[in-house]
KEFI-940176 format. One record per residue (C-alpha): residue number from 0; residue in three letters; chain; z, x, y. Coordinates in steps of 0.5 Angstrom, whole numbers, plus 2048, in hexadecimal, padded with zeros to 3 digits. Layout:
// residues N
   pos   code   unit     z     x     y
   NUM    Ala      A     Z     X     Y
...
// end
This chain:
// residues 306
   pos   code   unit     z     x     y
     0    Unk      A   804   7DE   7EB
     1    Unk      A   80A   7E2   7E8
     2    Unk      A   806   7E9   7EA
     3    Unk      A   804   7E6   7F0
     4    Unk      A   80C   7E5   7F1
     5    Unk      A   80F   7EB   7EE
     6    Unk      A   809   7EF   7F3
     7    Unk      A   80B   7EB   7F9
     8    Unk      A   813   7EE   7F9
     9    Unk      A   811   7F3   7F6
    10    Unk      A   80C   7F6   7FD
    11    Unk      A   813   7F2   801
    12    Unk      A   817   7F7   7FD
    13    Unk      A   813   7FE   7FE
    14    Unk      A   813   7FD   806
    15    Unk      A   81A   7FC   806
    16    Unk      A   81B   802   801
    17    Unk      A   817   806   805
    18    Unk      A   81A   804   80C
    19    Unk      A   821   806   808
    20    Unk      A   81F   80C   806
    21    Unk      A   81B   80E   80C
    22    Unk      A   81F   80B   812
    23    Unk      A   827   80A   80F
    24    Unk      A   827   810   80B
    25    Unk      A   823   814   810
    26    Unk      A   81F   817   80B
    27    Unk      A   819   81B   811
    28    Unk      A   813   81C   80B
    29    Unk      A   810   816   809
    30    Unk      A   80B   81A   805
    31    Unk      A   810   81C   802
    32    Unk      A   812   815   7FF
    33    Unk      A   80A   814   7FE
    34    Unk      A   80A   81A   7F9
    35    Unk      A   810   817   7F6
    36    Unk      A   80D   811   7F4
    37    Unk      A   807   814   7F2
    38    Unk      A   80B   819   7ED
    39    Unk      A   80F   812   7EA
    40    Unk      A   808   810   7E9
    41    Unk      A   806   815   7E5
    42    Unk      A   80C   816   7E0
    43    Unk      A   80B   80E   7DF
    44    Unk      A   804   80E   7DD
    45    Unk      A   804   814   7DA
    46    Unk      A   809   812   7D5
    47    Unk      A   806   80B   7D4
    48    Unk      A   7FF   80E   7D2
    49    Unk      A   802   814   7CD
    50    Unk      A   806   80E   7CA
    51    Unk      A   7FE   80B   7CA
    52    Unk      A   801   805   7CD
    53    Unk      A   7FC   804   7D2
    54    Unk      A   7F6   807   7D3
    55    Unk      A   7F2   809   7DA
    56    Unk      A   7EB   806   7D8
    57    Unk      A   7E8   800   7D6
    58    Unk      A   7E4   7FD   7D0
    59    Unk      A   7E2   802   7CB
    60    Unk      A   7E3   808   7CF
    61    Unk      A   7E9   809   7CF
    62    Unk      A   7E9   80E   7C9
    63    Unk      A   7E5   813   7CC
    64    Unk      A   7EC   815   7D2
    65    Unk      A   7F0   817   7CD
    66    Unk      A   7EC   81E   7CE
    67    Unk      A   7EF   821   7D3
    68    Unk      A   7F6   822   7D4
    69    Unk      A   7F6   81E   7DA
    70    Unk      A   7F4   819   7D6
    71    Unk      A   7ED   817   7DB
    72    Unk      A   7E6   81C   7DC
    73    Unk      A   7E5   821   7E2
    74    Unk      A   7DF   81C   7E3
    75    Unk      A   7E3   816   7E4
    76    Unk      A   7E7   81A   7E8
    77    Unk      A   7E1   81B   7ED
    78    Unk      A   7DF   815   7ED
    79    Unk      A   7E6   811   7EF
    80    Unk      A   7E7   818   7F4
    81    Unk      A   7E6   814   7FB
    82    Unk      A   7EA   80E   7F8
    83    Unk      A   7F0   813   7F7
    84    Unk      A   7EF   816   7FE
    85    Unk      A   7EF   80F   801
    86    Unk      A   7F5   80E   7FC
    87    Unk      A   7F9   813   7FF
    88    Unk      A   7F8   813   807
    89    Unk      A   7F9   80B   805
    90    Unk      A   800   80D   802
    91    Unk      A   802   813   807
    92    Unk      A   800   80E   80D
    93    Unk      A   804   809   80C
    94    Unk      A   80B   80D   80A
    95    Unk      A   80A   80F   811
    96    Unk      A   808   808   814
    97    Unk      A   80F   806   810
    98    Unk      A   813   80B   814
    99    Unk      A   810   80B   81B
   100    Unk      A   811   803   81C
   101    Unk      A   815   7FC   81B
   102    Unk      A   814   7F8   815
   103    Unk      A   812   7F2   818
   104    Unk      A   80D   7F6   81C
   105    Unk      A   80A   7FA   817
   106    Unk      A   808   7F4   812
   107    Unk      A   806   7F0   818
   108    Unk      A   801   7F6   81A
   109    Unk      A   7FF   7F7   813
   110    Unk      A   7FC   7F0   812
   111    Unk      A   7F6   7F3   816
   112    Unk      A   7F4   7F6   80F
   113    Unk      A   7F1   7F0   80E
   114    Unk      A   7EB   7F2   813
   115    Unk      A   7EB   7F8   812
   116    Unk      A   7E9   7F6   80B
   117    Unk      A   7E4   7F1   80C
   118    Unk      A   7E0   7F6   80F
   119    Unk      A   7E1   7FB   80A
   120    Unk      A   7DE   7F6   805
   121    Unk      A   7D9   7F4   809
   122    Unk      A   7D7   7FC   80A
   123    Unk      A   7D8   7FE   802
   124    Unk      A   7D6   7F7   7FE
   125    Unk      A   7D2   7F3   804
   126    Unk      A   7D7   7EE   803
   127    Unk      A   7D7   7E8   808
   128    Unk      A   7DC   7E2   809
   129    Unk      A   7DC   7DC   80C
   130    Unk      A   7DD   7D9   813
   131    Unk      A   7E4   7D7   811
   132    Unk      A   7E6   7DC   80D
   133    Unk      A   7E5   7E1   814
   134    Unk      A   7E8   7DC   818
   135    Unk      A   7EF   7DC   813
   136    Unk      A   7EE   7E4   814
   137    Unk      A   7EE   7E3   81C
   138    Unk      A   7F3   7DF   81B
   139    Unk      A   7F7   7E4   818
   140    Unk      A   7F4   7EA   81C
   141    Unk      A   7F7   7E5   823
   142    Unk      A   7FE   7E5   820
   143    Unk      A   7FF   7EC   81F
   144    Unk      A   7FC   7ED   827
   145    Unk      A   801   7E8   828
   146    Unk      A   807   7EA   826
   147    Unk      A   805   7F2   828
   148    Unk      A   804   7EE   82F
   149    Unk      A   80D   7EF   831
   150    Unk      A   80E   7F4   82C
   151    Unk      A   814   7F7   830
   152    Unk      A   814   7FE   82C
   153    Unk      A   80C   7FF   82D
   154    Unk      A   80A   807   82A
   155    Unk      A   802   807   82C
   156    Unk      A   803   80D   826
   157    Unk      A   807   809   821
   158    Unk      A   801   803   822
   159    Unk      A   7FB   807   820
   160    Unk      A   7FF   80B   81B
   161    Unk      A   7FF   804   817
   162    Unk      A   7F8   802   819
   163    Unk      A   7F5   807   815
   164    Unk      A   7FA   805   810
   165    Unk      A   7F5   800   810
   166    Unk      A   7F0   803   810
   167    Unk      A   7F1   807   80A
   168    Unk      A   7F3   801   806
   169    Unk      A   7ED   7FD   808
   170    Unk      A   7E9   803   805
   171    Unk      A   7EE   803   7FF
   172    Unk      A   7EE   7FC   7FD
   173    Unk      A   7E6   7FB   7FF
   174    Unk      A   7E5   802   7FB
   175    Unk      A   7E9   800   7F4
   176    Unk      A   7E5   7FC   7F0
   177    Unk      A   7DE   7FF   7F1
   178    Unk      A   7E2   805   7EE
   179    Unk      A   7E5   802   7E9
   180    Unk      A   7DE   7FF   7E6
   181    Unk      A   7DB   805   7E7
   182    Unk      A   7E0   80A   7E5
   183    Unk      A   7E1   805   7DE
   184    Unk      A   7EA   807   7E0
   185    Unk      A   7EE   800   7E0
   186    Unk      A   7F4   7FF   7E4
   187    Unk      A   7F8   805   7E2
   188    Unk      A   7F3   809   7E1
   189    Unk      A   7F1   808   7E9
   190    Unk      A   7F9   809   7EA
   191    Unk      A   7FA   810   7E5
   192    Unk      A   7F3   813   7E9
   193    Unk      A   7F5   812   7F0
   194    Unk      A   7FC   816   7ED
   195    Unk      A   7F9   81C   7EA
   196    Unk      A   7F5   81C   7F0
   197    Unk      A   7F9   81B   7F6
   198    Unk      A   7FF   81E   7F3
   199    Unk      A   7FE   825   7F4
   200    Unk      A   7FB   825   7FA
   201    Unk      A   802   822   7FD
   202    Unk      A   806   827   7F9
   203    Unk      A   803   82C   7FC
   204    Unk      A   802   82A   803
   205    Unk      A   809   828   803
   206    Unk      A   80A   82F   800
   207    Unk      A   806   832   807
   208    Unk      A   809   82E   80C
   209    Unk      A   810   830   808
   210    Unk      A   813   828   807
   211    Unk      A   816   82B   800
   212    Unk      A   819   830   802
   213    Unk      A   81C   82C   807
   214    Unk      A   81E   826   803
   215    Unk      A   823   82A   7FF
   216    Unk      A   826   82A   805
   217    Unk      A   826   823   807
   218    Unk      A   82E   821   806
   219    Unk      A   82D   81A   803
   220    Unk      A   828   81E   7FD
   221    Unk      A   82E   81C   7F8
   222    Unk      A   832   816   7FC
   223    Unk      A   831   811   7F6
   224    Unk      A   82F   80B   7FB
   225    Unk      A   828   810   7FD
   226    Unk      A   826   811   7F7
   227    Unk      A   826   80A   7F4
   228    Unk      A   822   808   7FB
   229    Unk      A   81D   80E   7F9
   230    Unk      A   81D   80C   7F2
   231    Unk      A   81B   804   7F3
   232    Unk      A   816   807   7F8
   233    Unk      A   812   80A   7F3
   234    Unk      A   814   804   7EE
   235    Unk      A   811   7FF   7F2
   236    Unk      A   80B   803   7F5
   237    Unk      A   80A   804   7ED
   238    Unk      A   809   7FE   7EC
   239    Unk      A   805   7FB   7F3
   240    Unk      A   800   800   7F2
   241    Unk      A   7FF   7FD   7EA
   242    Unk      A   7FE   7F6   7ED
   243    Unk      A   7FA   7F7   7F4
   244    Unk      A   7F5   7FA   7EF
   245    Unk      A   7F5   7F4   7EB
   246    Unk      A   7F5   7F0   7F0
   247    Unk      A   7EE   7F3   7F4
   248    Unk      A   7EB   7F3   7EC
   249    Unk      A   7EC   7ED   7EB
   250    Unk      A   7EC   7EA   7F3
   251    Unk      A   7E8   7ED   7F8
   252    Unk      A   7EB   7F2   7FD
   253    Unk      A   7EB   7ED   803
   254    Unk      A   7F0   7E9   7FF
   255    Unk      A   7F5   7EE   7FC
   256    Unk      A   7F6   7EF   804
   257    Unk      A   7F7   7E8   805
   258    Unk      A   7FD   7E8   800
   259    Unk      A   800   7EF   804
   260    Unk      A   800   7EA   80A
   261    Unk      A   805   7E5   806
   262    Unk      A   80A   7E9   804
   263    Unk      A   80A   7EC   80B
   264    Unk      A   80E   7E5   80E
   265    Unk      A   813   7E7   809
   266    Unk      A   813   7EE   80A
   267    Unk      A   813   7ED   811
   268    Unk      A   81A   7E8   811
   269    Unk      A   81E   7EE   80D
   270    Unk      A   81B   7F4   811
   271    Unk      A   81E   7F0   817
   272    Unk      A   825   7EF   814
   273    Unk      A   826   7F5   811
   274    Unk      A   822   7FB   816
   275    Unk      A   822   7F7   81C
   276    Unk      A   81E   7FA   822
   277    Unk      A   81B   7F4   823
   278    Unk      A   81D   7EF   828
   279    Unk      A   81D   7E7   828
   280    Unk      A   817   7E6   82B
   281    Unk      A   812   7DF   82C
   282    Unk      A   80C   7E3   82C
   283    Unk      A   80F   7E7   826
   284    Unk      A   810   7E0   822
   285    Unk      A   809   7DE   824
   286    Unk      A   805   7E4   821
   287    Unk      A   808   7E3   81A
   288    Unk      A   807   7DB   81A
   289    Unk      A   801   7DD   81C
   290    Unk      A   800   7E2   817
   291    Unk      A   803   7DD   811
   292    Unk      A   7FE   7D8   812
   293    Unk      A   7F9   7DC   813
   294    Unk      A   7FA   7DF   80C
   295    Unk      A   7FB   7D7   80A
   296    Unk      A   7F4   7D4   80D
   297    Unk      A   7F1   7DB   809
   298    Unk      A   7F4   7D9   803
   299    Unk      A   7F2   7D2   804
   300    Unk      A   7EB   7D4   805
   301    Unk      A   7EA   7D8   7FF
   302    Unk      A   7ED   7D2   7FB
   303    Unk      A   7E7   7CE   7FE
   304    Unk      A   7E1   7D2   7FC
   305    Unk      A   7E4   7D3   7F5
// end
């Protein structure tokens, strides 16, 4: 219950970081941030598995990664290759989607994710779910198309920029724990692969685009308030990307997106009062009523089949 606690202020933090760094500092390169991230990562787990505290497999096979210098085989590697990719269009798509939309309306648009999740699971594992649990996610779905109805600062761009944020997130969470069981990683396991692997291919596609060199330029670069923005970002993108793992090992994918649905009330109410771009609206106040119970009415149906 703490790390449910800690996870939900801790998802509401990192939008308002990255609306920060992105909006009220201007920083233009959101891949940028994600590369950063990424580096934070790195360093973390790096130094955490050389002092042997923790390790990136489970069970008894966890001797066998001390073989290479980064700490898991190329096999493995391979195998968590397409997880990865989906990791990393997963966290570029949704620096962008942060960057070109409202707070209030990027969490109520994101909540579709749970649609988009079902399916994958349908697809990937043959799950079904009862009646009620798709009628509390078309519930769910009602409130986002509700709230978009009025959205004064509607960008049809910007709209589909965050819909195949949830794409690749629904095919992210469907995908973590069937590569987790197959692959023997455990959760930093999962974690330290999509790093070696997304890593460079940020850096150098951030190189080619030219964003590092540009970035040196950037006049808020050295300004202490941007740079405590970018290092609580990389902080908390750190530790949800451990508890989304966790929790889609131990839960179903379906329901980890169900809990980004919670917080989304908390961090839609803070987006509004700190970024604005939003106006009072009836319809806007439905949607995320909507939402809220939706996500309630799930939770209550879960409790109700265990």
């Amino acid at each position: 219950m703490v790390k449910d606690i800690q996870a939900l202020l801790s998802e509401v933090l990192l939008v308002m970081f990255n609306k920060a760094a992105l909006s009220s500092y201007n920083f233009p390169f959101a891949n940028v941030i994600t590369l950063a991230q990424m580096v934070f990562a790195f360093i973390i787990l790096y130094v955490m598995k050389s002092l042997k505290i923790i390790s990136f497999t489970t069970g008894k096979s966890q001797s066998s990664s001390h073989n290479s210098a980064i700490f898991v085989s190329f096999r493995i590697l391979a195998q968590t290759l397409p997880l990865a990719l989906t990791y990393l269009l997963f966290m570029v798509v949704t620096m962008e989607a942060v960057h070109g939309i409202n707070i209030p309306m990027y969490t109520t648009l994101r909540r579709t994710v749970v649609a988009f999740t079902m399916v994958m699971e349908y697809f990937l594992s043959g799950q079904r779910h009862s009646s009620f649990v798709i009628g509390s996610v078309g519930i769910i779905i009602a409130g986002a198309f509700v709230a978009g109805a009025r959205d004064l600062a509607f960008d049809a761009d910007a709209y589909l920029v965050v819909f195949i944020e949830n794409m690749c997130k629904a095919v992210y969470l469907a995908s973590v724990s069937r590569v987790g069981k197959s692959s023997g990683l455990n959760i930093f396991g999962i974690v330290w692969c999509n790093v070696v692997i997304c890593g460079p291919i940020l850096f150098l596609w951030s190189l080619l685009r030219g964003d590092l060199p540009t970035t040196l330029n950037f006049p808020y670069l050295f300004y202490p308030g941007f740079q405590v923005v970018m290092l609580l970002s990389c902080a908390f993108t750190f530790f949800i990307n451990y508890i989304v793992v966790l929790n889609t090992t131990i839960n179903s994918a379906l329901t980890q997106a169900i809990c980004g649905n919670l917080k989304d009330v908390l961090t839609s109410g803070l987006g509004w009062l700190l970024f604005g771009g939003l106006p009072y609206d009836l319809f806007n106040i439905l949607g995320q009523v909507l939402g809220f119970l939706g996500s309630c009415f799930y939770a209550y149906c879960k409790l109700q089949e265990i």
